[in-house]
C-alpha positions in Angstrom: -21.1 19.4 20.2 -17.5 18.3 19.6 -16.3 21.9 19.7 -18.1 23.1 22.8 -17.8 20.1 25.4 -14.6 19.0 24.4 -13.0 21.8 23.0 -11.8 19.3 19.8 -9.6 21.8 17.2 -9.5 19.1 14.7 -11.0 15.7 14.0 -9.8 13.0 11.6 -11.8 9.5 10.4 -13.4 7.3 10.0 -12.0 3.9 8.2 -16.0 3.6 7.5 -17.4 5.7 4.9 -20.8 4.9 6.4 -19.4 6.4 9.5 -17.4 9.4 7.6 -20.3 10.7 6.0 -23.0 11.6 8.7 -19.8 13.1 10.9 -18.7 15.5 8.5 -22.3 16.6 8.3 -21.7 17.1 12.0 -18.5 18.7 11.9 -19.3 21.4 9.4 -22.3 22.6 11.6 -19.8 22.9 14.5 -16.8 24.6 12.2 -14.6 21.9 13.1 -12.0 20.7 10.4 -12.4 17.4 9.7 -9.1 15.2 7.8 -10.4 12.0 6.1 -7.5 9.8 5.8 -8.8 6.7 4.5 -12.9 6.5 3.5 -12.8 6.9 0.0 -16.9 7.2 -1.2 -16.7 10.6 -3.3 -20.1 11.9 -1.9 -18.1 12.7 1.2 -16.3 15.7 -0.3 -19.9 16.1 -3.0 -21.6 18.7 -0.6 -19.5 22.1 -1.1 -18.2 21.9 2.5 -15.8 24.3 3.9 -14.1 22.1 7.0 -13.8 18.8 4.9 -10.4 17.4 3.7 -9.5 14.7 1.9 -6.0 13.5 1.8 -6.4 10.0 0.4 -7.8 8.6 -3.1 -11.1 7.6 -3.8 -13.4 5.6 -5.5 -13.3 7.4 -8.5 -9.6 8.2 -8.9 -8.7 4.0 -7.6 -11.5 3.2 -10.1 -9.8 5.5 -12.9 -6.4 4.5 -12.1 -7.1 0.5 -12.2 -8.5 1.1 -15.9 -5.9 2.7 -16.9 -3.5 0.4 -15.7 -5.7 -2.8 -17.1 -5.3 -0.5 -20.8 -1.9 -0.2 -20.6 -1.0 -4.0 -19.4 -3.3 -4.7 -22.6 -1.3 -2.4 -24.9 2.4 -3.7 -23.6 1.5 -7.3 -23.6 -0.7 -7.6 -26.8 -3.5 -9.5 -24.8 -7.4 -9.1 -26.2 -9.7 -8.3 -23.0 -13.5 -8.3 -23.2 -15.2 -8.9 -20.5 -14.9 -8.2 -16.9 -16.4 -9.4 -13.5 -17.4 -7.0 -10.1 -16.8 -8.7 -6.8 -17.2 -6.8 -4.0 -18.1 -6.5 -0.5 -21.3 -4.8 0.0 -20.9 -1.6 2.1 -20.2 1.6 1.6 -16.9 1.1 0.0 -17.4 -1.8 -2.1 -20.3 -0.4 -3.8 -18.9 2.8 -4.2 -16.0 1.1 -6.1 -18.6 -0.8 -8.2 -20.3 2.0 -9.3 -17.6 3.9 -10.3 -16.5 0.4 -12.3 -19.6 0.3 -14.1 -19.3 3.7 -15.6 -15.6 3.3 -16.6 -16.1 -0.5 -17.8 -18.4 1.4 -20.9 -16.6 4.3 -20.9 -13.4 1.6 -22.3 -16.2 -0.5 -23.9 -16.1 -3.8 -21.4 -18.7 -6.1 -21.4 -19.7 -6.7 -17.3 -20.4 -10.3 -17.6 -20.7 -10.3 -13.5 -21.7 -7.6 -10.8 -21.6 -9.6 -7.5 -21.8 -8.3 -3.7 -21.1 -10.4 -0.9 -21.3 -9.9 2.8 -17.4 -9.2 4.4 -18.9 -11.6 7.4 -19.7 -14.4 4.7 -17.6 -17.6 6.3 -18.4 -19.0 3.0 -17.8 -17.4 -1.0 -17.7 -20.9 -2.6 -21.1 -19.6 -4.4 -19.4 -16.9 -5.4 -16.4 -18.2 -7.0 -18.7 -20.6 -8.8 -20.0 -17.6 -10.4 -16.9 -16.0 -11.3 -15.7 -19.3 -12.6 -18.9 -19.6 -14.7 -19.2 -16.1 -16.4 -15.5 -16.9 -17.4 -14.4 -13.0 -17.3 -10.8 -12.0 -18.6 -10.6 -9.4 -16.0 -11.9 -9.6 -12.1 -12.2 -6.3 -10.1 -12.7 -7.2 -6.1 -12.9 -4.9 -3.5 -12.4 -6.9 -0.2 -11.5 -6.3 3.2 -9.0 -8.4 5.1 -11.1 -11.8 6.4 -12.8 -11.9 2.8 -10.0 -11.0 0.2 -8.1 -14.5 2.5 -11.2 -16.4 2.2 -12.2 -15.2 -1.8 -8.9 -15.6 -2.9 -8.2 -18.9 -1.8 -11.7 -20.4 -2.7 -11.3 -19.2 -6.0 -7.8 -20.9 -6.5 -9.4 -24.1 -5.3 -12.1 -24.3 -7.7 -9.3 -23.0 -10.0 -10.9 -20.1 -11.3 -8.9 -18.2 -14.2 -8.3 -15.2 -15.0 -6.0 -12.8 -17.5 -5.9 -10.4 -14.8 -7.4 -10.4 -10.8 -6.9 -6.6 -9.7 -7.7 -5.8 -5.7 -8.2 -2.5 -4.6 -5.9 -2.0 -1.8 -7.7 -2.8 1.5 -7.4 -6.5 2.6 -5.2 -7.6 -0.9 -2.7 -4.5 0.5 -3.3 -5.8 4.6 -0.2 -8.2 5.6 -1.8 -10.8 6.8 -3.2 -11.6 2.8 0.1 -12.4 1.6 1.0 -15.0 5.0 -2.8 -16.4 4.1 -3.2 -16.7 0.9 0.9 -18.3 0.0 1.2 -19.3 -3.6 -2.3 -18.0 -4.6 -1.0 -14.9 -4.7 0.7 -15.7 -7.8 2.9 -12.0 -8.8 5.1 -9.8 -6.0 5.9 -6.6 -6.4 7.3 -7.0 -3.0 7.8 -8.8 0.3 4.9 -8.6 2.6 7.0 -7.4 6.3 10.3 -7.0 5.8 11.0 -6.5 9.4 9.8 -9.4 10.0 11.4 -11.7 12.5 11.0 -14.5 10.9 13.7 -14.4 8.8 13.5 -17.5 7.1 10.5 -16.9 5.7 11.5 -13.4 4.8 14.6 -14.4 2.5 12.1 -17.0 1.1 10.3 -14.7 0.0 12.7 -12.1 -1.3 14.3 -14.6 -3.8 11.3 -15.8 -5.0 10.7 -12.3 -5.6 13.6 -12.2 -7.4 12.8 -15.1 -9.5 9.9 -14.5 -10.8 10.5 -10.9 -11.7 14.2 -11.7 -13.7 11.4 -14.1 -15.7 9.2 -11.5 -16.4 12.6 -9.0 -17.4 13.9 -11.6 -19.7 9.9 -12.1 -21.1 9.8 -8.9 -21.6 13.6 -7.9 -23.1 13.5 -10.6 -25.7 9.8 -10.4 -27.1 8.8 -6.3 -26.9 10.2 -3.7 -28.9 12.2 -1.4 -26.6 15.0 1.8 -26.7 14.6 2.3 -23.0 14.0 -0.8 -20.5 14.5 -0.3 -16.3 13.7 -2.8 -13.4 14.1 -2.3 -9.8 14.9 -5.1 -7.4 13.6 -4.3 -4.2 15.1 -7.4 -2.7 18.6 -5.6 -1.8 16.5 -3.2 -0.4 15.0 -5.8 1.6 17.8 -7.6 2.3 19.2 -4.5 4.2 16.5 -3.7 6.2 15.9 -7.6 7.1 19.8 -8.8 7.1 21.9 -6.1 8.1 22.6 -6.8 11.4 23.5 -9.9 10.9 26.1 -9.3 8.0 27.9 -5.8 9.5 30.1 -7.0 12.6 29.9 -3.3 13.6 26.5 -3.4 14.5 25.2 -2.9 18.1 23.7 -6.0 17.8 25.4 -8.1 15.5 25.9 -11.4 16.9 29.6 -13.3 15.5 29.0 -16.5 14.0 25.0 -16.3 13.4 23.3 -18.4 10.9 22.6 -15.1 8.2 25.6 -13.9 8.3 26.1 -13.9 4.7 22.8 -13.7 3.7 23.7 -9.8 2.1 26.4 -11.7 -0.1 25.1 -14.5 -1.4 22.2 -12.2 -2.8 24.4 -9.7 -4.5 25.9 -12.7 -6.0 22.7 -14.1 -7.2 21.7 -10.8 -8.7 24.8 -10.5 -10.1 24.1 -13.6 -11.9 20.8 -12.4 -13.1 22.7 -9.3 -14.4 25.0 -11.5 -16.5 22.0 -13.1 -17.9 20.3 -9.9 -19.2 23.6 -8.7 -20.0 24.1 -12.0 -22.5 20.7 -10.6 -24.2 22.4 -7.2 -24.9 24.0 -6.2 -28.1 27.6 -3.8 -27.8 25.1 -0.9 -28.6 23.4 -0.7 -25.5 24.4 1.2 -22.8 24.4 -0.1 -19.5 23.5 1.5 -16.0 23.7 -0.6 -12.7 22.2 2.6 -10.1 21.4 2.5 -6.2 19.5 5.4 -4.5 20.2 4.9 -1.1 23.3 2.7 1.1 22.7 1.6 4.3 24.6 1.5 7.5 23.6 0.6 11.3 22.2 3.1 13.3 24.1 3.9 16.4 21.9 6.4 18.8 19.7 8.4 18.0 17.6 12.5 19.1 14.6 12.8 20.6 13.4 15.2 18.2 9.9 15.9 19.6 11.9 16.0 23.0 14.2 18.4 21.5 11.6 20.9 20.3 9.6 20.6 23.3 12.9 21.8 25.4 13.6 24.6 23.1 9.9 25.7 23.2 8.5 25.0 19.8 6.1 22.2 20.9 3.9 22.4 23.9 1.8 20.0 25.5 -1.3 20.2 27.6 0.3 17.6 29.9 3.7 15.3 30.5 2.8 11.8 29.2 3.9 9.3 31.8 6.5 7.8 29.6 7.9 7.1 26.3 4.4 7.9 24.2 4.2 8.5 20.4 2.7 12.4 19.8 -0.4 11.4 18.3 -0.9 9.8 21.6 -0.2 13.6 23.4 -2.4 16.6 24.1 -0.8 19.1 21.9 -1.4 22.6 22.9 -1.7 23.8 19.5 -2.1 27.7 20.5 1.5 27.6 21.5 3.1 25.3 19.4 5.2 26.4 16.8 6.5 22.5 15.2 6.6 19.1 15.7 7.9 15.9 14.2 5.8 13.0 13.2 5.9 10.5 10.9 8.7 8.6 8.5 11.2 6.5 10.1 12.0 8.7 12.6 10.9 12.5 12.3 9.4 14.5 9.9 8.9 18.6 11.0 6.0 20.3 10.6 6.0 24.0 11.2 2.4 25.5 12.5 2.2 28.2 9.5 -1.3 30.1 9.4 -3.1 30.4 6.3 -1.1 26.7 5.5 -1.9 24.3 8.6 -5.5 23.3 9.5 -4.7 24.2 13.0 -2.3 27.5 13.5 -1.3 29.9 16.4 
């Protein structure tokens, strides 16, 4: 249907893996390549199909990977876990992710002291905190959409539910809007929710709490394990770049003299520099040192039209001349003619059309 009335060359979807499912069914009768991005139930790429591809994880590898990473948290820090609870919303993906929990949780020899669904509508999980708080598990496994992982999250720090460990599984604990929601109930960063966020206040808030609580756990972790190598990455300079640097580099297009962040940059090298000195006072003359960046940063002053540019020079064609300024997934690509294109990162990627290597090819 998709092939002959539309003339579609490629289809990619759904978020839903109720949705993905059938519409892959559908796609291989037609000989249309399908992408799944994002829907992660493993049946979906379970029935031998030919014009099916998966570029994202799922259940079974983010199940896999989330053991592994509760093992090896257990090894490092020395902690006894027993006992684990499932909370999960109740469609498609949630109890996919359960399922694949179940098997691994006896596979490591867990005790499941909870398997609990909930509706991702539900205006109300106090019942199911209560639970959680009285099976008493030393590990909690949720799978949550946006609305829900807010709403759990917070109703389970106000009846004060505790845990050893509460791992989410990406979805609404890796959505923005969880971290701005849930505030201080999110008790461990690994980073800054937006850092190109214009609410810079809040932003440098964040990034030195960041800081803080991750030179705790570097100090924890220095002065109480057994180490011969030990590395930590603060992301807060990279942060503070992307989020300050307009502000702090007077040759900026828009850098504005005088304005309030103007030394924001400094004043954080200067407290990391203090929290250098204070792992450095843990150090014996023995140890060798290395302070390493991977990247600078400067402003950007103009830019290419790269999609422009190719499209000038012949490589990329389109079916039609958008109006205006339009991103290219938003373009009718004339495939059959187009040799590259650029899409994605920060501000182009090239793809060449190959055949025998891209799903679509002249």
């Amino acid at each position: 249907m998709y092939k002959r009335q539309n003339k579609v060359s490629i289809i990619s979807g759904a978020w839903n893996s109720a949705v993905t499912y059938p519409s892959t069914q559908v796609a291989e009768r037609y000989q249309v390549p399908y992408v799944v991005p994002v829907s992660v139930a493993d049946k979906i790429t379970e029935r031998g199909f030919k014009y099916t591809f998966r570029i994202a994880a799922k259940d079974s590898w983010w199940a896999e990977d989330q053991f592994k990473f509760i093992e090896e948290q257990k090894k490092l820090t020395k902690t006894e876990l027993k006992t684990m609870a499932f909370v999960y919303e109740n469609g498609d993906w949630g109890t996919g992710m359960a399922k694949q929990w179940d098997i691994l949780a006896k596979k490591y020899g867990y005790q499941v002291v909870l398997n609990e669904a909930y509706p991702s509508t539900a205006s109300d999980l106090t019942p199911v905190a209560m639970k959680v708080k009285t099976k008493k598990p030393d590990v909690i496994l949720l799978t949550s959409n946006a609305a829900d992982a807010i709403l759990l999250t917070n109703t389970m720090a106000t009846m004060k539910v505790k845990a050893k460990a509460v791992i989410g599984t990406g979805g609404g604990h890796a959505d923005p809007s969880f971290r701005k929601n849930t505030g201080k109930n999110c008790e461990y960063m690994f980073d800054v929710g937006q850092f190109r966020t214009e609410n810079k206040d809040d932003l440098l808030a964040q990034i030195y709490r960041m800081a803080e609580r991750q030179h705790t756990v570097v100090k924890h972790l220095m002065t109480s394990r057994p180490w011969d190598f030990f590395m930590h990455v603060d992301m807060g300079v990279d942060r503070m770049h992307h989020g300050f640097w307009k502000f702090f580099d007077a040759t900026h297009p828009k850098h504005e003299p005088g304005n309030p962040y103007e030394n924001a940059i400094r004043d954080y090298y200067v407290h990391l520099d203090a929290q250098i000195g204070e792992r450095l006072a843990l150090l014996d003359e023995e140890t060798a040192v290395l302070v390493v960046s991977d990247h600078g940063a400067k402003p950007m002053v103009g830019g290419i039209c790269f999609n422009e540019w190719l499209k000038q020079e012949g490589y990329l064609v389109l079916e039609h001349q958008p109006a205006g300024i339009v991103p290219l997934e938003k373009c009718e690509v004339d495939w059959s003619r187009t040799q590259a294109w650029g899409s994605g990162g920060y501000y182009a990627r090239l793809f060449l059309n190959v055949k025998g290597l891209s799903l679509i090819h002249i």
